[in-house]
C-alpha positions as CSV (number, residue, x, y, z in Angstrom):
1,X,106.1,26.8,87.3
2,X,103.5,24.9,85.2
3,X,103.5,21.3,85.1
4,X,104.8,19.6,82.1
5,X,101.9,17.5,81.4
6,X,98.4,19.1,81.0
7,X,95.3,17.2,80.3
8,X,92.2,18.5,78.6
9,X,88.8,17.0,78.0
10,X,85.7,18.4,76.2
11,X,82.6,18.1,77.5
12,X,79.4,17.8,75.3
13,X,76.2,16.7,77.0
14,X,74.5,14.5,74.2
15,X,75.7,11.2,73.8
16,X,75.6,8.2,71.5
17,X,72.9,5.8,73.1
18,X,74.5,3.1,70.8
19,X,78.1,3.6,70.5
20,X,78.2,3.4,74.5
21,X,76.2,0.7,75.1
22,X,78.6,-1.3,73.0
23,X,81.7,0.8,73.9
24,X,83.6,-2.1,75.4
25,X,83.5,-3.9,71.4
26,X,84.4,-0.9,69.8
27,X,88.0,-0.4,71.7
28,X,89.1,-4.3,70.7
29,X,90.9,-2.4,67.8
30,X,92.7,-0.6,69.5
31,X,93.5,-2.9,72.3
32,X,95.4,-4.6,69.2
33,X,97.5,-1.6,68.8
34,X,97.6,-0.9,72.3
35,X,99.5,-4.7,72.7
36,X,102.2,-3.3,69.8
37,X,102.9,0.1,71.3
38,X,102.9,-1.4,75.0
39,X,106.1,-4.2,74.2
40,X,107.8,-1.4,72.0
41,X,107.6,1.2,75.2
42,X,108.3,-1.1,77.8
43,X,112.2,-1.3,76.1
44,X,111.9,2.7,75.1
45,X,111.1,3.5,79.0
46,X,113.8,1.1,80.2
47,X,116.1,2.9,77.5
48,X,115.3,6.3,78.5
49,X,115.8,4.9,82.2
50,X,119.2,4.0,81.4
51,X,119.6,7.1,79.7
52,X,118.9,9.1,82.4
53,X,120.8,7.4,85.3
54,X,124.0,7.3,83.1
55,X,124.1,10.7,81.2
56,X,121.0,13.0,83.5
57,X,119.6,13.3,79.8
58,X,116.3,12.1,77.9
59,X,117.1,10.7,74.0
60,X,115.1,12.7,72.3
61,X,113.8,9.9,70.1
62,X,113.0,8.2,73.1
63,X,111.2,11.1,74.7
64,X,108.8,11.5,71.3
65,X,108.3,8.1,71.8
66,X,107.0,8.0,75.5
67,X,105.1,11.1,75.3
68,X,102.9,9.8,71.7
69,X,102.4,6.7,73.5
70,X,101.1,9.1,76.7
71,X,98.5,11.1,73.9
72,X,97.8,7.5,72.7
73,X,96.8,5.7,75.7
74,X,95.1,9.3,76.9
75,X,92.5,9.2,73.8
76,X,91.7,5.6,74.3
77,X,90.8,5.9,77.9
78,X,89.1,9.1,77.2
79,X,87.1,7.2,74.8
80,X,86.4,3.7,76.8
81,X,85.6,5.3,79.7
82,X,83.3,7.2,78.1
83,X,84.6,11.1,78.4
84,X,83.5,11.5,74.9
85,X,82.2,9.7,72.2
86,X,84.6,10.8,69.3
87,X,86.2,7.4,68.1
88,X,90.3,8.1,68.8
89,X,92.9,7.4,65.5
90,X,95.4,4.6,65.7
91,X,98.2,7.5,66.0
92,X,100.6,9.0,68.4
93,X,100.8,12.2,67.3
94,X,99.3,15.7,68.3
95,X,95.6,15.6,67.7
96,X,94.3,19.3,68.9
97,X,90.9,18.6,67.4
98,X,90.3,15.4,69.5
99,X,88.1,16.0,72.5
100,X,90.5,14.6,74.7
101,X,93.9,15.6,74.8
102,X,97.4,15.6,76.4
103,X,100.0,18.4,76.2
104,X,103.6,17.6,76.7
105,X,106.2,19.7,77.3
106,X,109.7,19.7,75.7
107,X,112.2,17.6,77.4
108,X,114.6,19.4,79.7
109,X,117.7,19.8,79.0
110,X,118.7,18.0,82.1
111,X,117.0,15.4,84.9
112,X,118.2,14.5,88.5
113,X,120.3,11.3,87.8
114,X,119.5,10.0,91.9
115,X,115.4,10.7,90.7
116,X,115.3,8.5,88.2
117,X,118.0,5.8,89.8
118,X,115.2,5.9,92.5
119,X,111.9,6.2,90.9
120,X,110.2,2.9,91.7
121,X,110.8,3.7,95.2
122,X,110.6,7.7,95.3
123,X,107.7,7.0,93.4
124,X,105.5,4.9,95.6
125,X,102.7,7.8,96.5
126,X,102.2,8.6,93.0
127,X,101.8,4.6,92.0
128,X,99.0,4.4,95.5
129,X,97.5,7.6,94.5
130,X,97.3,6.3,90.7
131,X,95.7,3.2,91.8
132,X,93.0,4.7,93.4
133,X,92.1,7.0,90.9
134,X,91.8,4.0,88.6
135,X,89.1,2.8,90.9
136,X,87.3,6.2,90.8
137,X,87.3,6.5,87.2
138,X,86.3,2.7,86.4
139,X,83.2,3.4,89.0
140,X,82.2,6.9,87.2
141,X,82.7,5.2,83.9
142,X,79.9,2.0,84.7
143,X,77.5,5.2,86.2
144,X,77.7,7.4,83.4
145,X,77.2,3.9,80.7
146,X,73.8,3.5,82.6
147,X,72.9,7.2,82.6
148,X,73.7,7.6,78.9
149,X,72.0,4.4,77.6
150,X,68.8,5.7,79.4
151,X,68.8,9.4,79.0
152,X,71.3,9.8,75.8
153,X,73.0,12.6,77.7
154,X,76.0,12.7,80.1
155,X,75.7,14.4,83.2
156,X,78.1,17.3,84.1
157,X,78.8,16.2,87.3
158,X,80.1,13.0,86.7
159,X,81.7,14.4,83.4
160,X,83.7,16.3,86.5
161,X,84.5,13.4,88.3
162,X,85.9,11.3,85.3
163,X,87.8,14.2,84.3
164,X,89.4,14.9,87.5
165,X,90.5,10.9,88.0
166,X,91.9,11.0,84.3
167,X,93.7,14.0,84.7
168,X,95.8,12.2,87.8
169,X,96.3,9.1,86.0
170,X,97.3,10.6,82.7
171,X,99.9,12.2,84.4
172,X,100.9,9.8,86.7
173,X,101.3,7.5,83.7
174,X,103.8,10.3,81.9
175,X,105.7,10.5,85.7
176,X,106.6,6.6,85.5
177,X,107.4,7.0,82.0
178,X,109.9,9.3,83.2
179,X,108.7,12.1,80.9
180,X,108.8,14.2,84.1
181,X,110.5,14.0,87.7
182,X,108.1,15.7,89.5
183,X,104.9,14.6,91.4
184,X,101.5,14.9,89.4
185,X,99.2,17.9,90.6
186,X,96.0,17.4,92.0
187,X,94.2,19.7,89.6
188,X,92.1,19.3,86.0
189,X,93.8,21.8,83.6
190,X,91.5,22.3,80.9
191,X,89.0,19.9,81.4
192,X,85.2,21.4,81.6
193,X,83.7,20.5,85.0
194,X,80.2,19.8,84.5
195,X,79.7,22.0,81.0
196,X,80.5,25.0,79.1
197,X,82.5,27.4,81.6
198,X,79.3,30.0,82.7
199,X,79.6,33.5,81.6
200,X,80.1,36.0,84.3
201,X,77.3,38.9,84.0
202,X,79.0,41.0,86.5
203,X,80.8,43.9,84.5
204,X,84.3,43.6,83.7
205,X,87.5,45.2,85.7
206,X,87.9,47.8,83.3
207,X,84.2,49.3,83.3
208,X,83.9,48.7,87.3
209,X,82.0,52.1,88.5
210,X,80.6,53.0,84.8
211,X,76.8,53.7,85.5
212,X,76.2,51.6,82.3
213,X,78.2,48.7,83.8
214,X,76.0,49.0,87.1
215,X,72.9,49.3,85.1
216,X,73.0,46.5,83.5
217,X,74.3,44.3,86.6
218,X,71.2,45.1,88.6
219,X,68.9,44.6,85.4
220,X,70.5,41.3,85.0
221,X,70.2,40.8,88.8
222,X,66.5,42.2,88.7
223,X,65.3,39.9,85.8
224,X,66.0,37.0,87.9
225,X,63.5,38.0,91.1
226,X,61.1,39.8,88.5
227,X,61.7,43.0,89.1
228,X,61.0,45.8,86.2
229,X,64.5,46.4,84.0
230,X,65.9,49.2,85.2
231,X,66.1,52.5,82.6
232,X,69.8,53.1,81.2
233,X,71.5,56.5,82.3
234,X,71.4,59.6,80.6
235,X,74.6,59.3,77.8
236,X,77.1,61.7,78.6
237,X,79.0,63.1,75.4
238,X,83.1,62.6,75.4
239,X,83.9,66.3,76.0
240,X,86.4,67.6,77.8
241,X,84.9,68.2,81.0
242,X,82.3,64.6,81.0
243,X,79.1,66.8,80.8
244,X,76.6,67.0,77.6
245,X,76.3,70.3,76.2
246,X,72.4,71.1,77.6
247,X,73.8,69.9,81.0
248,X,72.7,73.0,83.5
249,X,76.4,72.8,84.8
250,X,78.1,72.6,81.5
């Protein structure tokens, strides 16, 4: 069963020389916004908390709430600790063309009353594990704000690690806002580790054995040890029995 949260993050190597060494000014707006949204959830998670121990169901206003103020802190950490440089809007709704994203599912129709009753406590890995992670992605973030000012490009590999460490601690966050009762995976959903996803040049399942398919494997494979290309197969027409018509066995 997929996990109700999933976090996504773009990566695109060149970055803003500029707009990162002053990242840290550039967020004050939305640390402004950030203060408002914050005292209005604190009382919308205690709500929902309520909620849930006394009925085993989420509001549904409430649970809109909680998970726009999920994408919102999302695209603000994506953008101060520098997973992309695309300025985030003072909203909580769904942004799919934002580089950074958060996907959360619809609320269910009904939650485990003793889960949430118990959730500070029950919850005590996921708040350890969380904490950590913060550590990891505040260190990755001061490493990649020295490697962009000087090169103006983000390196993959710590593009991986930031990722990774934001993916846990986005949904950690949505677990203590109760937008889900189960513990956070340890994986990255859609995030791009290091760059574009490479292209396989290995042929596909469904032309496995096809001498063109094989052809062009070891031509691919031959270019990179400079060898000569290989030449492609004889073409075959599509009669009935597979053979052309000047084949000697036709």
């Amino acid at each position: 069963m997929a996990y109700p949260i999933t976090y996504h993050a773009d990566f695109a190597e060149d970055r803003s020389r500029l707009t990162t060494f002053f990242r840290i000014f550039l967020v004050i707006p939305h640390f402004l916004v950030l203060l408002a949204y914050g005292i209005a959830g604190f009382f919308t998670i205690i709500g929902a908390w309520f909620a849930l121990v006394l009925t085993g169901r989420y509001p549904q206003g409430l649970y809109d709430f909680n998970a726009g103020l999920l994408r919102y802190i999302t695209r603000l950490n994506g953008y101060m600790y520098l997973a992309t440089d695309a300025y985030p809007p003072f909203s909580t709704a769904v942004d799919d063309q934002y580089p950074v994203r958060v996907d959360v599912g619809p609320a269910k129709p009904e939650y485990s009353r003793l889960k949430a009753l118990f959730r500070i406590i029950v919850g005590i890995p996921v708040f350890v594990i969380f904490y950590v992670m913060q550590i990891v992605f505040q260190a990755v973030a001061v490493i990649s704000w020295f490697w962009i000012v000087v090169t103006g490009k983000q390196n993959g590999a710590l593009h991986g690690a930031l990722s990774f460490s934001l993916a846990y601690a986005t949904k950690a966050t949505g677990y203590i806002y109760l937008l889900t009762e189960s513990y956070p995976p340890f994986d990255n959903d859609g995030a791009t580790l290091g760059g574009v996803p490479p292209t396989s040049t290995l042929a596909s399942p469904e032309s496995v054995g096809s001498p063109t398919a094989l052809t062009t494997e070891r031509s691919t494979l031959g270019s990179d040890i400079g060898l000569p290309d290989m030449p492609p197969p004889p073409r075959r027409d599509d009669g009935p029995d597979g053979l052309r018509s000047g084949d000697p066995l036709a």
